[in-house]
MDTraj code that builds the backbone (N, CA, C; nanometers):
import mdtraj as md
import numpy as np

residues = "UNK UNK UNK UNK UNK UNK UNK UNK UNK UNK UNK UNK UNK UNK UNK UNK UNK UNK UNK UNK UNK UNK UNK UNK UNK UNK UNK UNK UNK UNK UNK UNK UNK UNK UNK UNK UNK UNK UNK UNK UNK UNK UNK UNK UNK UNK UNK UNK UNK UNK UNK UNK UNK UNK UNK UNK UNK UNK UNK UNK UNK UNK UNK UNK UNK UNK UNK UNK UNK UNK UNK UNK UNK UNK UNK UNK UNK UNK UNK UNK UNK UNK UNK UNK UNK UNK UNK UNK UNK UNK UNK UNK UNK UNK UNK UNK UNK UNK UNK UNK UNK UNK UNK UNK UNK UNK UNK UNK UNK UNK UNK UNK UNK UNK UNK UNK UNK UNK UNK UNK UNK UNK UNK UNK UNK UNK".split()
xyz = np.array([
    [0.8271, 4.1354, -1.4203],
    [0.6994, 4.0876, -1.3706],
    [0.6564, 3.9616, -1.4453],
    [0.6944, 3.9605, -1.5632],
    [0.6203, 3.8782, -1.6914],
    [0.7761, 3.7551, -1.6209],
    [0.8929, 3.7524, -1.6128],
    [0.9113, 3.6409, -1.5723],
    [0.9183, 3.5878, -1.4041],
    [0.8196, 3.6745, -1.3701],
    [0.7707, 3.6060, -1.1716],
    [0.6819, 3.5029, -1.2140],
    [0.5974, 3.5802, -1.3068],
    [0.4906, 3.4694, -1.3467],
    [0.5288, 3.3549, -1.3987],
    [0.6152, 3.3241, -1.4709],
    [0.6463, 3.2141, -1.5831],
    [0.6660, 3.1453, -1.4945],
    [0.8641, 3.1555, -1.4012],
    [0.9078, 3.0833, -1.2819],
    [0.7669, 3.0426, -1.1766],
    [0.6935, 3.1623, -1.1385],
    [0.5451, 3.0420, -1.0394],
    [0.4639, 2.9592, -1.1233],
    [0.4659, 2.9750, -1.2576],
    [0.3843, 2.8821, -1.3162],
    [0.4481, 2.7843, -1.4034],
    [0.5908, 2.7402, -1.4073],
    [0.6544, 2.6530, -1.3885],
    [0.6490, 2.5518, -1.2395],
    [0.7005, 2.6383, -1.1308],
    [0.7111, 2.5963, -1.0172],
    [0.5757, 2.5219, -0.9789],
    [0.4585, 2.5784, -0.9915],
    [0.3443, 2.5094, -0.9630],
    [0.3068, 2.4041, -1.0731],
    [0.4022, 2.3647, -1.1635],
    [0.3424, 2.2829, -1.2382],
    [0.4028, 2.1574, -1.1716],
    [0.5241, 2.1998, -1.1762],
    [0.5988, 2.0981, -1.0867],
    [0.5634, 2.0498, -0.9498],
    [0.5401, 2.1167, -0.8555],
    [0.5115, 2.1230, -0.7420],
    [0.3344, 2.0424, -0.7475],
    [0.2606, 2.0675, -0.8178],
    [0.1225, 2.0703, -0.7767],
    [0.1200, 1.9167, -0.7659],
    [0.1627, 1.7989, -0.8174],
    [0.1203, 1.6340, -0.8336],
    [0.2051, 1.6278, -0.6655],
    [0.2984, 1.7046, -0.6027],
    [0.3376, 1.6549, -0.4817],
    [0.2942, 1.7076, -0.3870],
    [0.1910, 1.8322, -0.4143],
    [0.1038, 1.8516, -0.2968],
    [-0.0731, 1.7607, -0.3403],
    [-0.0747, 1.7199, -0.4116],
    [-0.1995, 1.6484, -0.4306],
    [-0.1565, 1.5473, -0.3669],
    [-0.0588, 1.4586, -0.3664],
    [-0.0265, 1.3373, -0.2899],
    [0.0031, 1.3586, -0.1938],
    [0.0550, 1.4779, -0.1093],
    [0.0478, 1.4599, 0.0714],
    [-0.1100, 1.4255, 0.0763],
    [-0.1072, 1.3642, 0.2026],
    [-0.1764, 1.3124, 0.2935],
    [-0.2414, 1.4631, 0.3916],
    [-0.3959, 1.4824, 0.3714],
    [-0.4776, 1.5977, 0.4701],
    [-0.4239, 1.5496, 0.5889],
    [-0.4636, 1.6511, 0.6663],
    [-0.4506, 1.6473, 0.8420],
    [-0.5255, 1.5538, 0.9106],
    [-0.6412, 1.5958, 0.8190],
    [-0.7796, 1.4733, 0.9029],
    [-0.7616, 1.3030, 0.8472],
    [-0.6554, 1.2981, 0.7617],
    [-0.6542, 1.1488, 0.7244],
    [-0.5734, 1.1143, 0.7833],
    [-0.6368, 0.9480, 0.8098],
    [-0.5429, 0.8386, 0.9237],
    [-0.5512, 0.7277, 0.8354],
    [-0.4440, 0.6907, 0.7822],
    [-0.4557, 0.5374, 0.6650],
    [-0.3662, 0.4600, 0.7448],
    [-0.4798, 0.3161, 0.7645],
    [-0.3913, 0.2081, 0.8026],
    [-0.4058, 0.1017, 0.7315],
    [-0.3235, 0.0122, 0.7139],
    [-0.3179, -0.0806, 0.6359],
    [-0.3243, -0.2328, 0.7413],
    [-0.3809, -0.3006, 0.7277],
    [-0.3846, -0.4204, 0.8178],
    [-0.3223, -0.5312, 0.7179],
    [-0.2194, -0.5978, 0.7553],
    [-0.1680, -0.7212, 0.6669],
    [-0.2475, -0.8580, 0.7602],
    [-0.2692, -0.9151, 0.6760],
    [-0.3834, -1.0248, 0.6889],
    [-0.3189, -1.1438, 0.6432],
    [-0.2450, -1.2575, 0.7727],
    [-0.2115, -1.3700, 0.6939],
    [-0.3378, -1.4529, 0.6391],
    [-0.4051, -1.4617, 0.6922],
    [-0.5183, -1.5119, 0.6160],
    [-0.6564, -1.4230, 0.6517],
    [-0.7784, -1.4205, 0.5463],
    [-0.8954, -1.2797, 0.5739],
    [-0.9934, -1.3773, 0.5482],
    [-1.0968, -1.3982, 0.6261],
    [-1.2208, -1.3695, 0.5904],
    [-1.3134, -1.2900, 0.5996],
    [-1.3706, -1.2622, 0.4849],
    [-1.4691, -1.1838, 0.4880],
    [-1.5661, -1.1466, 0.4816],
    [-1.6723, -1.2991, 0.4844],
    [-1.7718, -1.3352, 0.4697],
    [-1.8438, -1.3358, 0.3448],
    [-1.8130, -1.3073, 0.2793],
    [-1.8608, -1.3641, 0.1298],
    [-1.9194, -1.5088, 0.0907],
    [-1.8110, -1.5361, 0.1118],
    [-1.7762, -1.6740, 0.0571],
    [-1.6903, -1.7638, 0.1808],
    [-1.6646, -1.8864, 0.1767],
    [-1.6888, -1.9864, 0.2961],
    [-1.5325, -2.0626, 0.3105],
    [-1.4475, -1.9356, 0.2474],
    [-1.3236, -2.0377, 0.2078],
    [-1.2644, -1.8644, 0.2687],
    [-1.1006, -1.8694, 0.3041],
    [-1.0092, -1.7795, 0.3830],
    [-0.9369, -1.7538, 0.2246],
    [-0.8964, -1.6007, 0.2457],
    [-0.7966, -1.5833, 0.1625],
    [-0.6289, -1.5875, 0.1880],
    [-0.5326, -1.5792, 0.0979],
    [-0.4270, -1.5602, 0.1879],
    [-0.3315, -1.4229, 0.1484],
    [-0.2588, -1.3922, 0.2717],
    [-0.1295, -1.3333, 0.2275],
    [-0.2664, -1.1541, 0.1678],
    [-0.3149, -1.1156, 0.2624],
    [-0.4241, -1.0112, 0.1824],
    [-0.3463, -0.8646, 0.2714],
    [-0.4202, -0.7604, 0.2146],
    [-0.4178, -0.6001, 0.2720],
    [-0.5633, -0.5644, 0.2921],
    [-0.6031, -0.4867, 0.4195],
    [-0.7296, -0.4494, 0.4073],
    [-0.6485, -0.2733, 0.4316],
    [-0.7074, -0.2130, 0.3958],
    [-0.6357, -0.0393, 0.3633],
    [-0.7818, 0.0672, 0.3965],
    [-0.7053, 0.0938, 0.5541],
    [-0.8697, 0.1964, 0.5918],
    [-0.8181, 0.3153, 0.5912],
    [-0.8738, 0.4329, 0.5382],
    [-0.9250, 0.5564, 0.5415],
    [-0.9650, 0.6028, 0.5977],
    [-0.9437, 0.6746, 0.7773],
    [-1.0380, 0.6957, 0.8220],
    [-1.1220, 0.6262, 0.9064],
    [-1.1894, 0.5908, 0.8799],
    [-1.3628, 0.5154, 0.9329],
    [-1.3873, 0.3985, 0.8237],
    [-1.3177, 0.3924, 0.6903],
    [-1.3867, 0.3432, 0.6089],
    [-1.2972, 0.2617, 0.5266],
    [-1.3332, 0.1727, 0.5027],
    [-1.2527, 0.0419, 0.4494],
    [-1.2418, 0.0627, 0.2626],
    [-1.1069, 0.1164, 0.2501],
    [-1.1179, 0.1699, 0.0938],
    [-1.0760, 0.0474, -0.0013],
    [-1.0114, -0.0674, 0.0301],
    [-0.9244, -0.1463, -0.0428],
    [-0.9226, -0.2723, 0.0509],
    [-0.9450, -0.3850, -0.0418],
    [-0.8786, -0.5261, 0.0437],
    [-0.8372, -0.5995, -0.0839],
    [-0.7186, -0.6782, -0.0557],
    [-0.7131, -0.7298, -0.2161],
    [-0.5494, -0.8212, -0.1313],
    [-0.5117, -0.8325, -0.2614],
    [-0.3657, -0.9168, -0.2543],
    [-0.2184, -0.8403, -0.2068],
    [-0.1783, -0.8717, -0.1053],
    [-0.0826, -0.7789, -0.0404],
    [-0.0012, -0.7091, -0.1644],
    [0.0474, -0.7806, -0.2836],
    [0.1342, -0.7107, -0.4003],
    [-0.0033, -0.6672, -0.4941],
    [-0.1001, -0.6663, -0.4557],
    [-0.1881, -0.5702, -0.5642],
    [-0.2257, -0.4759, -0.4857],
    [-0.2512, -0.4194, -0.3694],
    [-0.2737, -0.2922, -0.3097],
    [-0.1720, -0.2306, -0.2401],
    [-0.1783, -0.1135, -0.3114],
    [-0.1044, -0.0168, -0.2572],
    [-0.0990, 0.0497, -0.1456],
    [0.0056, 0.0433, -0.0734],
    [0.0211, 0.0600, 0.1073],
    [0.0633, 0.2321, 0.0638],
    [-0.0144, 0.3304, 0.1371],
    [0.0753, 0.4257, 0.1239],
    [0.1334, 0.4571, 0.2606],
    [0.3115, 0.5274, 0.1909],
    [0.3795, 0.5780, 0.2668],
    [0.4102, 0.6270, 0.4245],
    [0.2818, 0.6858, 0.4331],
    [0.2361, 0.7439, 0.5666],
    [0.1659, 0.6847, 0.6291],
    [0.1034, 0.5775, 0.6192],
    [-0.0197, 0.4863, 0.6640],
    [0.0606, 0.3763, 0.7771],
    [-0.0334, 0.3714, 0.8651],
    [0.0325, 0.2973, 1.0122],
    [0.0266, 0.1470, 0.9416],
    [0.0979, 0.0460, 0.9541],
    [0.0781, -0.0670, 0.9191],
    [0.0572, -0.1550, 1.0398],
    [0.0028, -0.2410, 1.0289],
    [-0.0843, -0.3617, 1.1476],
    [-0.0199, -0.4742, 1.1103],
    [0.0798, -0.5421, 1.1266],
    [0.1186, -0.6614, 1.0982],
    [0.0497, -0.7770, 1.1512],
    [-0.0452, -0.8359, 1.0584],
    [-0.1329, -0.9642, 1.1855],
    [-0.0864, -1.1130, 1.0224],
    [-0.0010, -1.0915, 0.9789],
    [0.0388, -1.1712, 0.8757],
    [0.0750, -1.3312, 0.9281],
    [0.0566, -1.3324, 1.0993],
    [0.0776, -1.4630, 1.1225],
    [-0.0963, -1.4840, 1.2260],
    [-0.1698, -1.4698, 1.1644],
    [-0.3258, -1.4372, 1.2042],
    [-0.3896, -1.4181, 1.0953],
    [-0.5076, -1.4537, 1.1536],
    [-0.6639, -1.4455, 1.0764],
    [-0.7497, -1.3123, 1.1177],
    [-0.7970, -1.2441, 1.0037],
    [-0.8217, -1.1424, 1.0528],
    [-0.9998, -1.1588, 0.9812],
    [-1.0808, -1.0943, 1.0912],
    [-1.2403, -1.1330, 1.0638],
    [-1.3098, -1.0104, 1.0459],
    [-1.4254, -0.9577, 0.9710],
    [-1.5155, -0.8843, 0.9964],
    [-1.5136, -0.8444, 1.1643],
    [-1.5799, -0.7465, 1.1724],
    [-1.5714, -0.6979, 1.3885],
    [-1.6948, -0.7040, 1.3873],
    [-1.7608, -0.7003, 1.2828],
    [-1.9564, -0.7487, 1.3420],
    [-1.9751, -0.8541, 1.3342],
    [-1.9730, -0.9179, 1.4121],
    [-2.0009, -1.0970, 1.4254],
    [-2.0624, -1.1362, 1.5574],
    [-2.1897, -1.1791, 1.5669],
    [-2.2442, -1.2015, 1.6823],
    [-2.1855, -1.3556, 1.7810],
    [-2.0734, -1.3036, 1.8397],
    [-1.9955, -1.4118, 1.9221],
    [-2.0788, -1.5000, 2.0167],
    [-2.2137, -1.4522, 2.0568],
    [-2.2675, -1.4849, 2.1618],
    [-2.2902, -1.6659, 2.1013],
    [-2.2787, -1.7628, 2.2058],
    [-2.2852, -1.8907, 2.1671],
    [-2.3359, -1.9614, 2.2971],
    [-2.4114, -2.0606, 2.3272],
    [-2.3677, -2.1319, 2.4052],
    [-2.3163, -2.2647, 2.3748],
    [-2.2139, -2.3127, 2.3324],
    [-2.1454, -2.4322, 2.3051],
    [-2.1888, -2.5598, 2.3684],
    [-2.1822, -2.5132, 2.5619],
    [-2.1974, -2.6771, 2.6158],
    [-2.3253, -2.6882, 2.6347],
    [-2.4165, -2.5741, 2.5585],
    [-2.5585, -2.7049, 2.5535],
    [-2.6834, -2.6594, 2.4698],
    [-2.7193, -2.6903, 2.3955],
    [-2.8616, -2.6221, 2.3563],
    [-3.0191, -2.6172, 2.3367],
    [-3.1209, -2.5769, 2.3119],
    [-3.2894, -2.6399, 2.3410],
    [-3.3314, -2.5435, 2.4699],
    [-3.4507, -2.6032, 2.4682],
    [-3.5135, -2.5357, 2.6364],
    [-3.4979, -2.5828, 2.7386],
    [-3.4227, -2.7294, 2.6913],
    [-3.4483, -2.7823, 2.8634],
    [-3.2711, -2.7664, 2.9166],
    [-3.2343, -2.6667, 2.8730],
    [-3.0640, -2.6417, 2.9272],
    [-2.9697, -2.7006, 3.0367],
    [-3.0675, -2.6457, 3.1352],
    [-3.0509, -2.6495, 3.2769],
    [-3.0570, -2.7749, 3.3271],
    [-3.1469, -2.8978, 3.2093],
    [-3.1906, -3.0580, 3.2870],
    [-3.0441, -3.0884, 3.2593],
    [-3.0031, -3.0674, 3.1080],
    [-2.8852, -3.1528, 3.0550],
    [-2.7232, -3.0996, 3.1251],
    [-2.7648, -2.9932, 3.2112],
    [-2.6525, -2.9926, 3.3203],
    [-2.6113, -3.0498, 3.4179],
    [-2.7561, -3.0768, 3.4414],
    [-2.8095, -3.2070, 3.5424],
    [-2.7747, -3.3432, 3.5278],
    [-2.8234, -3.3374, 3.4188],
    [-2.8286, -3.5111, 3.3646],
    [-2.7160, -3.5902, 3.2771],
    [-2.6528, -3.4629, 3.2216],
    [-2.5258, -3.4936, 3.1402],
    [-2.4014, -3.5110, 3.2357],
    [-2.3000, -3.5697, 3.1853],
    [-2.1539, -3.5654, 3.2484],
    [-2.1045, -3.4559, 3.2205],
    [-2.0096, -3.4046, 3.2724],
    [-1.8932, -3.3387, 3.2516],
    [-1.8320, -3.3399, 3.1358],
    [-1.7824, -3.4333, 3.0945],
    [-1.6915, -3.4929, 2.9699],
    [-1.8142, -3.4911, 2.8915],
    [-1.8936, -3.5029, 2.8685],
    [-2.0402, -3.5705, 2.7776],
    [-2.0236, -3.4075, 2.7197],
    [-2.0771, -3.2911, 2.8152],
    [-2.0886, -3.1981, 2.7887],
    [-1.9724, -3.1141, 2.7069],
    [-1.8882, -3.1589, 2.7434],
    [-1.7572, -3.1395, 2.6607],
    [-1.7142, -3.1361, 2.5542],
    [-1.7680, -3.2641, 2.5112],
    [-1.7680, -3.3519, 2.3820],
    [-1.8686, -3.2660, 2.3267],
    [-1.9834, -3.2361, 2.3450],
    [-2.0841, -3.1859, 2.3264],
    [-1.9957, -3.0059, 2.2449],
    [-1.9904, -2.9392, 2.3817],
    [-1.8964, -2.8149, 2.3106],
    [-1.8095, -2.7762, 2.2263],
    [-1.7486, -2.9526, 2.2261],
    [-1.6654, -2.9406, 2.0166],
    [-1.7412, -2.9410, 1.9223],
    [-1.8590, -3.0336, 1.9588],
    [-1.8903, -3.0286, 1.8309],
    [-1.9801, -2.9408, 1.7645],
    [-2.0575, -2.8504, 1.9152],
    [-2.1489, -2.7144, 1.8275],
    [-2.0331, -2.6140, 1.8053],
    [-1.8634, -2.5900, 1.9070],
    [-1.8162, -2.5136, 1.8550],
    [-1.7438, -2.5607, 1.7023],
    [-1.7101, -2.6718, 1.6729],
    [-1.7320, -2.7008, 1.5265],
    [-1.7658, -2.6501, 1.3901],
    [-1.9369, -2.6793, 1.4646],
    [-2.0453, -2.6350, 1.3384],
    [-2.0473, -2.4733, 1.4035],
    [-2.0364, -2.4070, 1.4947],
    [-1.9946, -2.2698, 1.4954],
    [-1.9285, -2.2029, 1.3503],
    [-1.7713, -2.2605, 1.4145],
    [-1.6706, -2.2271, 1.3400],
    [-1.6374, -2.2186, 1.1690],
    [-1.7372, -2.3634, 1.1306],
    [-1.6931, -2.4048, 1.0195],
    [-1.7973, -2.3551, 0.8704],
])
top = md.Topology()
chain = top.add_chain()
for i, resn in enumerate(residues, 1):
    res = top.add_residue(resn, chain, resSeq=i)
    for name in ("N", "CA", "C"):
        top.add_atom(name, md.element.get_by_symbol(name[0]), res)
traj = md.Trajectory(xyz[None], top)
């Protein structure tokens, strides 16, 4: 009896660090590779990054060789892409802006208006 016990409490000593590292049922880890990230902080792109979600919840973003991808985790290859925050209010109107909208559709050219849409999508973008 005295050595059932020893052998399971060997065995679980061994055993226990490789059931702490499986992965629960309810966890979904994905890793997104990011050729370049912004993330709104700051006004400059990073490069070559990992963002590493948990779930629902964004546990890790850092330098592809400083975060750890685990094993089981779906990977997202977007390493030839920019990858953005998903709350970002896209709504824009580029080819025109003010109250009087509708005159300068009127009154503007085609091309005018054009020219016009680089350069607020521009100051959009930049």
């Amino acid at each position: 009896m005295r050595r059932k016990t020893l052998i399971l409490a060997i065995l679980s000593l061994f055993l226990s660090p490789l059931v702490a590292q499986s992965p629960r049922p309810d966890e979904h880890w994905i890793a997104v590779r990011a050729g370049h990230l912004f993330e709104g902080t700051s006004d400059s792109l990073t490069v070559n990054q990992v963002v590493l979600i948990n779930g629902e919840k964004i546990v890790e973003v850092g330098a592809a060789d400083q975060v750890k991808i685990p094993p089981h985790a779906e990977v997202i290859d977007l390493s030839h892409a920019t990858v953005l925050p998903g709350l970002i209010d896209a709504h824009t109107h580029v080819f025109g802006n003010g109250p009087d909208l509708e005159m300068q559709i009127l009154r503007d050219s085609y091309q005018y208006r054009t020219l016009t849409a680089l350069a607020n999508a521009q100051k959009d973008l930049m």
